[in-house]
N, C-alpha and C positions, 0 to 999 in steps of 0.2 A: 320534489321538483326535479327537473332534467339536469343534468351535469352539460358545462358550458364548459370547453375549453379555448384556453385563450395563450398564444404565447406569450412569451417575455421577454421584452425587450431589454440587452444587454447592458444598462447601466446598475449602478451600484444600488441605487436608490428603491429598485424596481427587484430588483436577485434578493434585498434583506427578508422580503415576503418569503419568496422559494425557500431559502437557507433555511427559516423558521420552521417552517413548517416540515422539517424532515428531523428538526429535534421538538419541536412541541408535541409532535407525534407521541413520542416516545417519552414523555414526562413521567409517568406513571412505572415507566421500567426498569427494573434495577441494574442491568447487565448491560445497559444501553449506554454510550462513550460518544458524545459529541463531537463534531469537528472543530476545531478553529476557525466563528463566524467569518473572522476576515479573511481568511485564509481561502474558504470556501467559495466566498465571492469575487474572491480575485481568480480564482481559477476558470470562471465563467467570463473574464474581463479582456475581449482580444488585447487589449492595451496592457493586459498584465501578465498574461500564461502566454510564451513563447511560444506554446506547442499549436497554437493557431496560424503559427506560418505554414504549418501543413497539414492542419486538421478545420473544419469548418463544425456549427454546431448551432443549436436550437434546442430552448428550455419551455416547455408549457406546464401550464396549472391548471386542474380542474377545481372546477368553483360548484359550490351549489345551494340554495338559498342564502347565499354572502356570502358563504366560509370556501375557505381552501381545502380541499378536498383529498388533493393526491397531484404530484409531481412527476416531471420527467426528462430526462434533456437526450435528444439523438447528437451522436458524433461520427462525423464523416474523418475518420483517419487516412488520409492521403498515402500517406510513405505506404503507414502498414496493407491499405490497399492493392497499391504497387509492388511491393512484394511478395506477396502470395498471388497476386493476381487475380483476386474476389473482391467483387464487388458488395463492400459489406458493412451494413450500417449498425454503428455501436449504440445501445443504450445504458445510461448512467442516471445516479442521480434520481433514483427511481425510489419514490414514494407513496403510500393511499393507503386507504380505509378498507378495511374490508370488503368489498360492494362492488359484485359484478360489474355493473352500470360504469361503475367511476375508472375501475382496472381498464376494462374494454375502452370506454373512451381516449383515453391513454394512449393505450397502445397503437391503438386507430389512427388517433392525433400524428403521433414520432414515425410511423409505420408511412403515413403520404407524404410527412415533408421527408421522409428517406429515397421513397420511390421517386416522387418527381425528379428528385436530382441521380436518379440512374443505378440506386443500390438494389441486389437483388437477395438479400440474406439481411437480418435482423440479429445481432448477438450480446449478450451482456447479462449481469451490471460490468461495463468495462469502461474505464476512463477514458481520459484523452492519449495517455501513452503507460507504459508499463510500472510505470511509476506512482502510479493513483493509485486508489483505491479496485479492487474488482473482486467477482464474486459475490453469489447471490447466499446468503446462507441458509444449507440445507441439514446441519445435524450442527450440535452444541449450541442452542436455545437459553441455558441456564450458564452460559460460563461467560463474563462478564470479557468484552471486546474490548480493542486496542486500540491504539493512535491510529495503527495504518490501516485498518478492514475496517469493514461494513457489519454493521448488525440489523438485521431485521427481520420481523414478525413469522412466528410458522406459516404463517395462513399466504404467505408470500410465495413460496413455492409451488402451493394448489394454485393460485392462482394462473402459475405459469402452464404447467398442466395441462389446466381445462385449456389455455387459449392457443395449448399443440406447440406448445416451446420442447425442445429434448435436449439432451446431455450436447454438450461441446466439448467442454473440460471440467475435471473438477479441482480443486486443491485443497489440500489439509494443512493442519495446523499441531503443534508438539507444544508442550507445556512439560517444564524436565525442572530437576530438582538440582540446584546449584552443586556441586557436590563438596565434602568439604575439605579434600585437597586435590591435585591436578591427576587425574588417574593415570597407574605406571604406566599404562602401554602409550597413553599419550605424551608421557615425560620421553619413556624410551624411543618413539618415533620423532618426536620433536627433535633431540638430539640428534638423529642418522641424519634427518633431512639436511639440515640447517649445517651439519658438514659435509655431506656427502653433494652438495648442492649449493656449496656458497651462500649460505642466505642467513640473514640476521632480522634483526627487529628492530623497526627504525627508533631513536629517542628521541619522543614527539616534547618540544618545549612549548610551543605555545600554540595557538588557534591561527596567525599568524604564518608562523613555520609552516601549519601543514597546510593550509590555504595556498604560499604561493609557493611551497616546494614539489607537494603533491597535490593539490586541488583538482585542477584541471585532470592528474595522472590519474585520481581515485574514479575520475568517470569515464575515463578512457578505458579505462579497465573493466569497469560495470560493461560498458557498451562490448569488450572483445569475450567477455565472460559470459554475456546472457544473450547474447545476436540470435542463438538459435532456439532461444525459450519463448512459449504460442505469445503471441501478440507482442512481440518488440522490435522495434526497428531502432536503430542508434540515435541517441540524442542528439542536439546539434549543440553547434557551440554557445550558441542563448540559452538553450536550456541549462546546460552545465553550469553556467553562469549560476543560473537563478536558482538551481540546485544549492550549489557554492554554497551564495548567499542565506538562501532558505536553510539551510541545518547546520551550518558552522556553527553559527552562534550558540545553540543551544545545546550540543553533544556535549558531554562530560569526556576530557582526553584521554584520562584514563581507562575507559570503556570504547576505546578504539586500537586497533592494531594494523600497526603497515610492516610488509613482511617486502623485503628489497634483496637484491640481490649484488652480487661484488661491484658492481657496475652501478651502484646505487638506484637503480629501477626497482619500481615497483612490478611485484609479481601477487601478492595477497592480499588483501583488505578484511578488517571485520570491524565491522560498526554496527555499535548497539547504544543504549541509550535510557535510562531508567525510566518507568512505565508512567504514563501521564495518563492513564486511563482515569485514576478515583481524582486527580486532580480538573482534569475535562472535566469529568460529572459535578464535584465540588461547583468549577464555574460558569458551567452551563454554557461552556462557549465562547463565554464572553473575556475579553483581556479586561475591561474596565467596568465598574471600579475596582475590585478586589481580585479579580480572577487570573491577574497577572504574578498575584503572590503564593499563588496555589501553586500555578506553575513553574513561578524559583525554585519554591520548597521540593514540590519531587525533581526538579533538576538537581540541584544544589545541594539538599537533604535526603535523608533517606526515605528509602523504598524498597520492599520486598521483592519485587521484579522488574527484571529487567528484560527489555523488549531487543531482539537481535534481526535492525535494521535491514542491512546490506551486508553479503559474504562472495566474497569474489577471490577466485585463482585462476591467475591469466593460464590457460588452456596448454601450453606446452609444461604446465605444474600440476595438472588435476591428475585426483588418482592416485597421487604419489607422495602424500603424509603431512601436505602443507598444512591444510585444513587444524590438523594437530598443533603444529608450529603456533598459528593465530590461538586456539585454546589455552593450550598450556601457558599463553600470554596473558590470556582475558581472565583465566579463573582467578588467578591470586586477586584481580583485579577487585571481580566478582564477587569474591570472600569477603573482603576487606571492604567493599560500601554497604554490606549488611544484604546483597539479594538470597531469598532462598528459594526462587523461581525464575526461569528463560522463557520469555515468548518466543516459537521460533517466524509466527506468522506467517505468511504463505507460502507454501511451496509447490507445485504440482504434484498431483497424484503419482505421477510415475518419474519422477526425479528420483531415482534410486542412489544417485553419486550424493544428490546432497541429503535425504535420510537417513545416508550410509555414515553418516556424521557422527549422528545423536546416538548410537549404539551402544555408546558406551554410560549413556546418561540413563539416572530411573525419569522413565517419559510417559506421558500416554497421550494419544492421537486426541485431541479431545472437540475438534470443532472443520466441519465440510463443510465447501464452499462452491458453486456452480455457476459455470457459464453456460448460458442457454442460446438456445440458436433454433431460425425457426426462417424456411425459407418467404419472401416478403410475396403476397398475393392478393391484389386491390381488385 
């Protein structure tokens, strides 16, 4: 039968279908990491994702003899528009079957409701702001994904291909071996910096503390640290907000470091966070009934890896050994909740300053990731 596409309208009730359908997909796959159903649908919810004050956006599904076929949502991002000055429509959230028919309809579908409203380039998978999920994955098929990336199908990138998508960006991914004490050059540099530089390491007491002493700070910093990395424009103060809220609760303190200066500013950050990947899979997504106790236990208990969130050095520090400082802080950490592995998750292909990091760690590059771009022509 013909593929029907249909949008979807933005309530909760209407998105559990969409949401479904990008993990029922993948039932069968062993390397496949689920989202947070709720989590997922709130991010489609203008009432719930701040970042619709300055992003607009549309999710369709193709259907075909009943079933759900294949996913997709376009996002008009405002700021990041305004900033580069392209007129450039994101797609996200992108799911389907193998099957010409179903991909093309798809793209077809996100492809006019982007033009009408004035875009002339198509790019993605890219969220709503820097902070989602993005990238299409194009190499490490067999190594099982994280809380914060995308997994899906080889057959996903031919498909791009055929329909004349090409390179934008790509990003890679490091998977390093915990080591099993802080290594000397990193002890020795940590040292010079930390006096030669005024700066110490804050003693984080409670979720609390750093919430309202550094909260707001840790994302002011994200924003002055990553302003000129592809696709970011600064958060706004909703969003920090809802950041805040969304990952306090669940960071383990000890697998976080704030690196301040005599002036008690924050100048460093590194937040990481034990790996909820087998615990996602365990729950399928789901918080309830039981799937909220999967996700104590790898918070709370132990886990062999650990996933390395956010890394930020406000810009008059980069370069200059901080980097080390936040390590030599995090490893005893490291050692000690039992990881013998680091996600480092995404980072751009040509981010040399932050590769230049892991040098000292046994690593291997193990998983590419693509943003495709394809100018828009109805």
């Amino acid at each position: 039968m013909a593929v029907t596409i249909k949008p979807v309208i933005p309530l909760k009730k209407y998105l559990k279908e969409y949401v479904h359908f990008g993990i029922d997909l993948y039932k069968d796959n062993p390397y496949f990491v689920p989202p947070l159903i709720f989590d997922e649908i709130d991010s489609l919810l203008p009432d719930k994702n701040p970042a619709f004050d300055f992003c607009r956006a549309q999710s369709f599904m193709a259907w075909r003899d009943g079933k759900i076929v294949g996913r997709i949502t376009g996002i008009i991002n405002n700021a990041v528009n305004e900033k580069t000055g392209r007129k450039t429509l994101r797609f996200s959230l992108v799911d389907f079957i193998d099957d010409n028919e179903v991909v093309d309809a798809l793209f077809r579908a996100v492809t006019i409701w982007g033009h009408n409203r004035g875009m002339e380039e198509i790019v993605g998978p890219m969220g709503f702001t820097d902070m989602d999920k993005e990238g299409m994955l194009i190499e490490g098929f067999d190594e099982m994904g994280t809380y914060a990336t995308i997994y899906n199908y080889p057959y996903y990138p031919k498909h791009m291909e055929r329909l004349g998508f090409t390179k934008e960006v790509d990003w890679i991914e490091y998977r390093m071996t915990v080591p099993d004490s802080i290594p000397d050059k990193y002890m020795r540099v940590a040292d010079i910096v930390a006096r030669k530089f005024e700066l110490r390491v804050y003693d984080i007491k409670s979720r609390k503390d750093v919430k309202e002493k550094y909260g707001r700070a840790i994302f002011d910093l994200i924003n002055d640290t990553y302003k000129d990395l592809y696709g970011f424009v600064p958060l706004t103060n909703r969003q920090i907000e809802y950041y805040i809220d969304m990952y306090l609760g669940i960071l383990r303190l000890e697998d976080v470091c704030l690196i301040i200066d005599k002036n008690d500013k924050l100048v460093g950050v590194g937040i990481s966070m034990p790996s909820l990947s087998k615990a996602l899979r365990a729950s399928g997504g789901k918080l309830f009934p039981t799937g909220w106790y999967s996700l104590w236990k790898a918070i709370r208990g132990k886990t062999d890896v650990v996933d390395l969130m956010l890394v930020g050095v406000a810009p008059e520090y980069q370069n200059k050994g901080v980097n080390a400082l936040l390590f030599a802080n995090l490893i005893p950490s490291y050692i000690a909740n039992g990881y013998k592995f680091a996600e480092s998750n995404v980072e751009l292909e040509n981010n040399s300053s932050v590769q230049k990091q892991w040098e000292l760690f046994e690593r291997r590059q193990h998983r590419r990731r693509r943003a495709w771009i394809k100018k828009i022509e109805i």
